[in-house]
N, C-alpha and C positions, 0 to 999 in steps of 0.2 A: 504494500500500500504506500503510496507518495503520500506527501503533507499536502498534495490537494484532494486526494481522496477523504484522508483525515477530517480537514476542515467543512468537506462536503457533509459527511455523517455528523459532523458535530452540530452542524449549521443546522440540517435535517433533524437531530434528537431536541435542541432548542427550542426549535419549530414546534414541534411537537408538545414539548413539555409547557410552552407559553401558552396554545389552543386551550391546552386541558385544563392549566390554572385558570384561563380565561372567562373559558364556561363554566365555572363553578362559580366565581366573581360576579358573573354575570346574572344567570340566569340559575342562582341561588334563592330557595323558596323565600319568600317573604312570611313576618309573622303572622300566623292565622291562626286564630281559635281551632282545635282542633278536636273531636266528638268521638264517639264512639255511640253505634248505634244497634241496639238489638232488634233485632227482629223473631220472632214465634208465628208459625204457618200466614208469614206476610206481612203480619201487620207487624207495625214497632209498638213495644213492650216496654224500652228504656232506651233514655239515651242521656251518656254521662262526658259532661265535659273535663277534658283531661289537660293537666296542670303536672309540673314537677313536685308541686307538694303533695301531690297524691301518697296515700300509705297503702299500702296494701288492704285495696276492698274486695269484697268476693259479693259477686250477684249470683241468685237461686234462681233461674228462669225453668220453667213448667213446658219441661218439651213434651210428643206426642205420647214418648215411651217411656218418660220420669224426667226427675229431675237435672237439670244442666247447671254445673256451679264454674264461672265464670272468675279470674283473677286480674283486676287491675292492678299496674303498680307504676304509677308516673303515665311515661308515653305507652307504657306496655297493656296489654291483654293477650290470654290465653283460656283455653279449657281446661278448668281444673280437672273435671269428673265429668263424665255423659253419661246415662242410662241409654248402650247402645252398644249393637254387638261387636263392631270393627274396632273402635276407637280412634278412626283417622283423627279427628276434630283434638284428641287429646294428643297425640303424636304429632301434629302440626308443630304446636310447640307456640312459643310468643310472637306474638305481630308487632308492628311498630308505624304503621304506614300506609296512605293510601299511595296502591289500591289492594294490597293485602285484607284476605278477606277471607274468616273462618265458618266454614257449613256443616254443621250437621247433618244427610238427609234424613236417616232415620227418625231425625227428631221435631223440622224442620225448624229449623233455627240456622238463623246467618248470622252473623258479627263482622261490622265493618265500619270505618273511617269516613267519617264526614268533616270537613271544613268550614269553615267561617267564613271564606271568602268565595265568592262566585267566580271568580276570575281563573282561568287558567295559568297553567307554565308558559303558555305562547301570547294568549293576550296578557297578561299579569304583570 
């Protein structure tokens, strides 16, 4: 490799490394109220706005097959417990984000992320 090769890939990884910081700079979410919203066969059930001072709350939601206990903690939620034979919804694990989004079908219950702002990441 010559020292214009060199200078070429180094010019190139800069390049590169500048785009990425760029768009994170850029087109970094703005602060939005951020929800959490239950849903049981459709309709919503609860919806809990989320904060860092959140402690650890646990919601009881009344799914089709028993009960569903539910864990907040700050920006996080998961399924504690399902009354349901697979258990994906508890193996998912924690969410953090829309559009991360936990379903039960056995039970029918969804959980997911809603926002405060109507505005997208393109118009936003």
């Amino acid at each position: 490799m010559t020292k214009a090769d060199l200078r070429l890939v180094l010019i190139i990884f800069l390049l590169g490394l500048f785009c990425l910081l760029g768009r994170n700079l850029l087109f970094s979410p703005k602060e939005e109220i951020k929800q959490v919203v239950f849903k049981v066969e459709g309709k919503v059930v609860e919806t809990v706005v989320l904060s860092a001072e959140n402690e650890h709350r646990k919601i009881v939601l009344a799914g089709k097959l028993g009960p569903v206990v539910a864990e907040i903690e700050g920006f996080k939620i998961r399924i504690l417990s399902a009354a349901c034979p697979d258990q994906i919804c508890v193996e998912q694990g924690w969410i953090e984000q829309a559009p991360q989004t936990i379903i039960c079908v056995p039970n029918e219950i969804v959980v997911f992320f809603k926002s405060g702002s109507s505005l997208d990441g393109i118009t936003g």
